[in-house]
N, C-alpha and C positions, 0 to 999 in steps of 0.2 A: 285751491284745487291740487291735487297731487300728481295728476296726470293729466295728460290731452292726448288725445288722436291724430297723428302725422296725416293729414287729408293726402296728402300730395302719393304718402306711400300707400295708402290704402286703395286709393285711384289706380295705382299703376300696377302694384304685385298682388299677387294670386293668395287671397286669406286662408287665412290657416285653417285646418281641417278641425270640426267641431268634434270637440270629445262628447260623448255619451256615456253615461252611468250603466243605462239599458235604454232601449229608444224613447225618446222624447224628452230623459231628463238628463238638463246636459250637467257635465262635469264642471263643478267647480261653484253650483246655483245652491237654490233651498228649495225643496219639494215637500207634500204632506201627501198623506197617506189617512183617509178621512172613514171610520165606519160607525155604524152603530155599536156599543157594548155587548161583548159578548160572539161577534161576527165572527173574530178569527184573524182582524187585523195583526196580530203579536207574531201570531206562527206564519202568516206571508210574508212579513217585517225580515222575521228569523230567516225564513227560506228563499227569501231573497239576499239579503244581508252574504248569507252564508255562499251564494250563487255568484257574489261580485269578489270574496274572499278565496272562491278557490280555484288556484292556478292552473287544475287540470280536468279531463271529463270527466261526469261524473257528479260535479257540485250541483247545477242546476233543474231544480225540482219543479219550477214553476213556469219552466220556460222562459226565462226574462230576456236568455239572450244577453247579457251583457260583454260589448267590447272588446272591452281590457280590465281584468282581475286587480285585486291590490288588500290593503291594509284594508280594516275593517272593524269599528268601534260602536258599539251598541251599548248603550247605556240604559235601563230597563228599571224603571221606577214605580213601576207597580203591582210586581209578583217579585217573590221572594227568591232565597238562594235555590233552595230545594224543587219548586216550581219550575224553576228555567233548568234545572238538569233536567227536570225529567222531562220536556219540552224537548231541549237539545237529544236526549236519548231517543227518543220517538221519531222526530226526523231522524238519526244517524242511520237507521235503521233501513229505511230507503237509502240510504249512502255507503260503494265500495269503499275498502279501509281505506283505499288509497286517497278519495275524495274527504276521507272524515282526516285524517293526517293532513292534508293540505288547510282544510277548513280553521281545525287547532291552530296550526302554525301560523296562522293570514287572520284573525277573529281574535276579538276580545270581547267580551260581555263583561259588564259590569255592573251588580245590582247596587243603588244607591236609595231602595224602599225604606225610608224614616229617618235618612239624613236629610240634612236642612241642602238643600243644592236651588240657585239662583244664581241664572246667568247674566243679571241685573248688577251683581256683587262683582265690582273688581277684580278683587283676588280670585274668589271661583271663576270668572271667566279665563283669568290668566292660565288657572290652575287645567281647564278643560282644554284650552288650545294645546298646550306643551302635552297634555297626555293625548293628544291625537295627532301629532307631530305624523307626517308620512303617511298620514293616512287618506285613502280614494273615500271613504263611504262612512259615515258619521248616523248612526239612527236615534233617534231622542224619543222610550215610548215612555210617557206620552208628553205635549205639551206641557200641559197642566200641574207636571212634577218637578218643573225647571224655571218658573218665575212665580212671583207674588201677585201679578198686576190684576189688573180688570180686563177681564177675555170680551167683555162687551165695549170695551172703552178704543177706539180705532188709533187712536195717537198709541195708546201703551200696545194694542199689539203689532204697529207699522215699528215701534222699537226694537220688541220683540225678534221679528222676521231680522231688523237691522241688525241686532246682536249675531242671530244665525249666519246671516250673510258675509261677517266681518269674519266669524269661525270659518266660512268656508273658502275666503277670499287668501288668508291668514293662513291655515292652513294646505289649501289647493285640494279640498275634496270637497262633495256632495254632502249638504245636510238636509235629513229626512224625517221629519217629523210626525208622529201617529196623534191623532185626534178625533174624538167622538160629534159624530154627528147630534145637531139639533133635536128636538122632543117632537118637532113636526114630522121633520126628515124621518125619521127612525120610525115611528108609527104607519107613514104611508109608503115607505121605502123609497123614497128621493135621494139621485149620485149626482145632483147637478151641483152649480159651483157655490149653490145658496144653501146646500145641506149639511155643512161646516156648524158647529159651536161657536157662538162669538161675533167677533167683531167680522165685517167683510175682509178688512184687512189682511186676517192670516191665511185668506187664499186669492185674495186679489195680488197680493205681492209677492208668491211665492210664485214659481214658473214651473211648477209642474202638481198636479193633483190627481193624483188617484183614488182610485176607493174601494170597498168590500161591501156589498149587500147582499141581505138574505135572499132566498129564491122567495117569490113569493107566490099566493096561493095560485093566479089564474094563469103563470108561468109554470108551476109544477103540473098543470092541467092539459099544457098543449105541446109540454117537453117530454122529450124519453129519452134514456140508454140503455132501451133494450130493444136492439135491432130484429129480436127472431119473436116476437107478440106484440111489440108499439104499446106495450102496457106505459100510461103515462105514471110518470114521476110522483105523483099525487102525496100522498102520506109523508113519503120519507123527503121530503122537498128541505125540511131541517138540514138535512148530509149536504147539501149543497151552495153555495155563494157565489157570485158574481164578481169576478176581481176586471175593473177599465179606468177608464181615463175619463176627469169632466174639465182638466184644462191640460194644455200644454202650449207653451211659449214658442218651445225651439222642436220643429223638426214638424214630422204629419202627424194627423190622431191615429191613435193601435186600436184595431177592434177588441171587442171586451172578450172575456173568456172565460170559461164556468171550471169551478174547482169543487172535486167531492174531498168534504171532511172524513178522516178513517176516525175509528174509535179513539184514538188517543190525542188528536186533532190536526194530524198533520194535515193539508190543502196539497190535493194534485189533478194535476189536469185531466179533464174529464170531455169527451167530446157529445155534446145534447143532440138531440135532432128532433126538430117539430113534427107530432104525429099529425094525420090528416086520413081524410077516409077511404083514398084510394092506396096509400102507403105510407111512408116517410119521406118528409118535404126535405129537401137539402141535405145529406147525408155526410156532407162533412163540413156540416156549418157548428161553428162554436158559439157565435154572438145570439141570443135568443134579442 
């Protein structure tokens, strides 16, 4: 064993205050970030990412609320160089200069789409810690671009999670992993902790899961944001997603919160209200 716990001083002094990332995912653990293809998980990823990267107001678009700011390493293995500029451009856009200056200088992106990258591999793992040296916030999109193993198989991904956790342990930041939901999940739009790709493992041992789902039909039916006709959401229920929590370890649950897609796909906060026949129910309710 490397270490033990001083019983005697834990008993007696007052522990130390728990860092957070953003509420519920603490600093220093492994968290996933779980949606169906195509949802938008990349650009909350981004717009969160960017939210813990930058040191002054201004950076965060989604609300997340994070702490304390810092270094910031995204790694992005499934869209290309060109893709994520124009990604990053589209968010900047909602961001003062002074907020995109901060972002640059605290952020790193780094596409690695059709190198051979496994954090299985000695060297590449060596090679990933030393390039995230000092860094708060580690994002890895997606799983599935960073190992070889069997995502069904529970021993290779309780390794997996292991690897992450030794990066974040090794490090002293957050590692955040994006991952597609199951063929069931995705069909009937299920965020529970069983809606994960794979083994149980890569959300049973991570300590924090979040997720991104579509609006779906009989919620665009009884949701509106248009307070002066309650005309519901119906049609366009596409523009919109569900970003909440289906576990967390450390701290209370966050109620969930709906986010409209712009054209270019940035995610912002949008506040829904259930229509009803005498008015609008709850008027400044976010959680449908």
């Amino acid at each position: 064993m490397s270490a033990v716990i001083d019983l005697k001083k834990a008993f007696s002094e007052k522990p130390p205050e728990l860092d957070f990332i953003w509420p519920g995912f603490l600093a220093g653990t492994v968290g996933a970030l779980i949606a169906s293809g195509g949802t938008g998980k990349s650009f909350l990823a981004l717009e969160a990412a960017m939210a813990v990267a930058c040191d002054i107001a201004g950076g965060d678009l989604v609300k997340l609320a994070p702490a304390h700011t810092g270094r910031v390493v995204y790694i992005a293995g499934e869209d290309i160089p060109s893709v994520l500029v124009a990604r990053v451009h589209a968010i900047g856009k909602h961001l003062n200069l002074s907020a995109q200056e901060s972002i640059a200088e605290n952020m790193t992106i780094s596409p690695i789409m059709g190198e051979p990258f496994d954090i299985t591999d000695d060297d590449k793992f060596k090679r990933l810690i030393e390039f995230c040296a000092d860094t708060r916030l580690i994002v890895l999109d997606t799983l599935s671009r960073i190992h070889q193993l069997d995502e069904n198989s529970n021993s290779n991904m309780a390794h997996i999670i292991a690897r992450l956790e030794k990066i974040a342990i090794t490090v002293g930041a957050s590692v955040l992993y994006l991952h597609h939901t199951n063929k069931t999940s995705a069909v009937n739009g299920l965020v529970d902790q069983q809606a994960a790709r794979g083994a149980s493992a890569l959300i049973d041992n991570a300590r924090w899961c979040g997720y991104v789902a579509k609006m779906t039909a009989q919620e665009a039916e009884r949701l509106t944001d248009r307070t002066y006709d309650q005309k519901p959401i119906g049609d366009r229920r596409h523009s919109f997603v569900k970003f909440g929590t289906s576990k967390i370890n450390y701290g209370i649950p966050q109620p969930d919160r709906w986010l409209q897609r712009s054209d270019s796909g940035v995610l912002l906060p949008v506040t829904l209200q259930e229509v009803c026949k005498s008015g609008i129910k709850g008027s400044n309710r976010e959680k449908a």
